[in-house]
C-alpha positions as CSV (number, residue, x, y, z in Angstrom):
1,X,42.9,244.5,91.0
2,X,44.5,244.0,87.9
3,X,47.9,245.7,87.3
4,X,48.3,247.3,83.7
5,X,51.4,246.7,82.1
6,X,53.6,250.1,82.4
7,X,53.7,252.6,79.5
8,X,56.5,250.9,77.1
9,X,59.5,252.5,76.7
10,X,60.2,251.5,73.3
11,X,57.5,251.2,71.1
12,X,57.9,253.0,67.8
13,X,54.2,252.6,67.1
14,X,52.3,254.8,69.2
15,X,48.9,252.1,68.2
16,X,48.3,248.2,69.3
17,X,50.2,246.0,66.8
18,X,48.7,245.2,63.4
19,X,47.9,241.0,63.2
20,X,51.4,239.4,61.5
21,X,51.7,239.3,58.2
22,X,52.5,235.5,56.2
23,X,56.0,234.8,56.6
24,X,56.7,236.7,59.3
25,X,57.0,235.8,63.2
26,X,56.4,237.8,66.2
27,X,58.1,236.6,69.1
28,X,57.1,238.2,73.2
29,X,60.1,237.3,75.2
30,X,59.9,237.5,78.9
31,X,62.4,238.2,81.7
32,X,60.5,237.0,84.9
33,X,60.4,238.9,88.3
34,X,58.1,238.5,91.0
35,X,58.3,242.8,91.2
36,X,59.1,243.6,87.9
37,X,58.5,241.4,84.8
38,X,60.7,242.7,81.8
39,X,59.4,242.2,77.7
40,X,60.0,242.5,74.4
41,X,58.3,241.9,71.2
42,X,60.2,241.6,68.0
43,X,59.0,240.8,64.5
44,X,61.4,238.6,62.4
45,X,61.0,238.3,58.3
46,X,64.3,236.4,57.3
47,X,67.1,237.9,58.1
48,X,65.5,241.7,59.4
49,X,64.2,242.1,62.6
50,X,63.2,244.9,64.5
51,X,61.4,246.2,67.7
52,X,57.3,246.0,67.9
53,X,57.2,246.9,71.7
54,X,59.3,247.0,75.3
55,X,58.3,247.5,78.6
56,X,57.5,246.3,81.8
57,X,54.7,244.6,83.8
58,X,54.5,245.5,87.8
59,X,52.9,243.3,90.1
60,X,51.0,244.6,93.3
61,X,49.4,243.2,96.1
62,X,49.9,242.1,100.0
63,X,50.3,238.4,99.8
64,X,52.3,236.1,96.8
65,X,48.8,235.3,95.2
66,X,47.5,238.7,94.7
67,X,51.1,239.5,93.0
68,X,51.1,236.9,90.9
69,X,47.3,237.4,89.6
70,X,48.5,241.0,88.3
71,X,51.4,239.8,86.8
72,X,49.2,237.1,84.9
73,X,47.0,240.2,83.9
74,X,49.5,242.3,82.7
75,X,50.9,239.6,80.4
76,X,47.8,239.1,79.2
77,X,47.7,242.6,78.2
78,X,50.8,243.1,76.6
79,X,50.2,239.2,74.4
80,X,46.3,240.9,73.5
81,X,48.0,244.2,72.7
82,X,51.0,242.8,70.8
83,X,49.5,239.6,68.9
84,X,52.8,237.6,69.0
85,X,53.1,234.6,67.2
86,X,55.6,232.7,69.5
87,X,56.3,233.4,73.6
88,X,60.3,233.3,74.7
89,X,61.3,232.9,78.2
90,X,63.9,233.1,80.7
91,X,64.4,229.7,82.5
92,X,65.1,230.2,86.2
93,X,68.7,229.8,87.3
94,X,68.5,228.1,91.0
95,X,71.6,229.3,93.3
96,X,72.5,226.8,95.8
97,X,72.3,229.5,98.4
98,X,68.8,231.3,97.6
99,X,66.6,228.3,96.6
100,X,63.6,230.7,98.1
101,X,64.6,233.4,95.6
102,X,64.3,230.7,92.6
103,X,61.6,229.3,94.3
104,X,59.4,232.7,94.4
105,X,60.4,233.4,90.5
106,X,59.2,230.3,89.7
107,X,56.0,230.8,90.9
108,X,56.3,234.2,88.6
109,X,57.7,232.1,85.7
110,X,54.3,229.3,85.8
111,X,52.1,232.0,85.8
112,X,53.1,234.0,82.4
113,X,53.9,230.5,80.6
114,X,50.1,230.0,81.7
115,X,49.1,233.4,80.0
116,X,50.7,232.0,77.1
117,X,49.3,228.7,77.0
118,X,45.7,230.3,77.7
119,X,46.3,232.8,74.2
120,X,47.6,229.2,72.1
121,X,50.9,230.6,71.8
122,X,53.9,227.9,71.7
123,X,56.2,228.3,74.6
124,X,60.3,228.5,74.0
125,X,62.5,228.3,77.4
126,X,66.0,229.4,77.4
127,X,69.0,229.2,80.3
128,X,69.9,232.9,80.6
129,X,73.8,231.7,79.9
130,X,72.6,230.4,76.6
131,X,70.8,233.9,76.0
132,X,74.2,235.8,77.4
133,X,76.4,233.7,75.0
134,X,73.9,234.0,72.0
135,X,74.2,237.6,72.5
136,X,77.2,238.8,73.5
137,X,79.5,236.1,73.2
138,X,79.7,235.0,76.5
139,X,77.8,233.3,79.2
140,X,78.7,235.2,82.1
141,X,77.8,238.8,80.1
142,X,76.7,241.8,82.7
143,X,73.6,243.7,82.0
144,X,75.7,247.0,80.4
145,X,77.0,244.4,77.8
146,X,73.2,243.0,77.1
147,X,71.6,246.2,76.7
148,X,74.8,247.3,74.1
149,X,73.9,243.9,72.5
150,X,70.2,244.5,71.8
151,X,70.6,247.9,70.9
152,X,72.9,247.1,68.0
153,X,71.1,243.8,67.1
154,X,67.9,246.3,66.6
155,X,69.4,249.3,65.6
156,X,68.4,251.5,68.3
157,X,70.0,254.7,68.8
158,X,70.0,254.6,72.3
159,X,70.6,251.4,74.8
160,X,67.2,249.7,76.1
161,X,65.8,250.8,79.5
162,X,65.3,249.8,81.8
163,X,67.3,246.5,82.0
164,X,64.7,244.3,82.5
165,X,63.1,245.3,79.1
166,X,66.8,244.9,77.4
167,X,66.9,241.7,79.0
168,X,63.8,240.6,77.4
169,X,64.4,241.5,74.4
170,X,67.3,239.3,74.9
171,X,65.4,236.5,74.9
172,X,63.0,237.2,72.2
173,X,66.1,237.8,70.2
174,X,68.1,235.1,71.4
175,X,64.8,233.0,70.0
176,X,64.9,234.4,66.6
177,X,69.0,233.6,66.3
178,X,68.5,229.5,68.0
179,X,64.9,228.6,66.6
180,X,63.5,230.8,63.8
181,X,66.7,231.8,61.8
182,X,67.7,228.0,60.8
183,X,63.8,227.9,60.3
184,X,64.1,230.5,57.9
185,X,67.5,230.0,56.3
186,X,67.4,226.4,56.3
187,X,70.3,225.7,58.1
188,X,71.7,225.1,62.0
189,X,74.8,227.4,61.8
190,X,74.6,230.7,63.4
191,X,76.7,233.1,63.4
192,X,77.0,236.1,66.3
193,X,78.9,239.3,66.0
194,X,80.8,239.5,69.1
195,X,80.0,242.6,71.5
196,X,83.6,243.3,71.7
197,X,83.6,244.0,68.4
């Protein structure tokens, strides 16, 4: 019963990504839904990154479990396909007024940071304020602004769709600007171009 991810809408390499060289990093970064999972891989050499792969995984299935068994599978598909080096993820933002809803996405949350933990990558959790801010300059960004963001911060002609994709790529992004760039530059400062720009 296992759900496939869907074909990616951004993958400039029509073949499964080659292992990573030495020296470079290949982060998966995940925006978690209990319907629709967004992700995005992007490998980072220094100061160059660019897109390896961006799609979506869709889960199926009556009840909560068989959902979130094909959303474990189709993250396992898109980690064997891709070979990252490093998972990034969306932390759940709990809303006084729908603790179900953050509840549910939990449950979708546990089981990709399983997936990950079950293919030995190292899991990096971000508050999707942090990822906004990182970004675009501001916390409280809409999804318009996010997608402009990744699209210039990869150099894509066109903006990222759908927005859960763009929103994943985000994260991976946001993960190469707060962990691997000091990593790589040596240093703690960081400095963002603003959206507005």
């Amino acid at each position: 019963m296992a759900a496939p991810r869907s074909v990616p809408q951004h993958a400039p390499d029509e073949t499964a990504a080659p292992p990573v060289p030495k020296g470079v990093e290949r982060v998966v970064g995940f925006d978690p839904g209990l319907n629709v999972t967004g992700y995005g891989v992007v490998e980072c050499h220094g100061a160059n990154v660019r897109l390896v792969e961006a799609g979506t995984v869709k889960s199926r299935g009556e009840t909560l479990e068989e959902r979130l068994f094909t959303i474990h599978a189709g993250v396992r598909e898109v980690i064997e396909a891709c070979k990252p080096t490093a998972m990034a993820i969306e932390q759940v933002f709990s809303h006084a007024k729908f603790p179900k809803t953050a509840i549910l996405l939990g449950h979708a949350r546990g089981v990709i940071c399983l997936a990950g933990v079950q293919a030995g990558l190292a899991v990096h959790h971000y508050l999707p304020n942090r990822v906004k801010s990182t970004l675009c300059g501001s916390g409280h960004a809409g999804k318009e602004q996010m997608q402009a963001a990744v699209q210039r911060e990869l150099g894509l002609a066109a903006r990222p769709e759908p927005a859960d994709a763009a929103d994943a790529l985000g994260v991976a992004l946001a993960d190469y600007h707060l962990r691997l760039r000091p990593l790589f530059f040596g240093t703690g400062v960081v400095r963002i171009r603003s959206s507005r720009a």
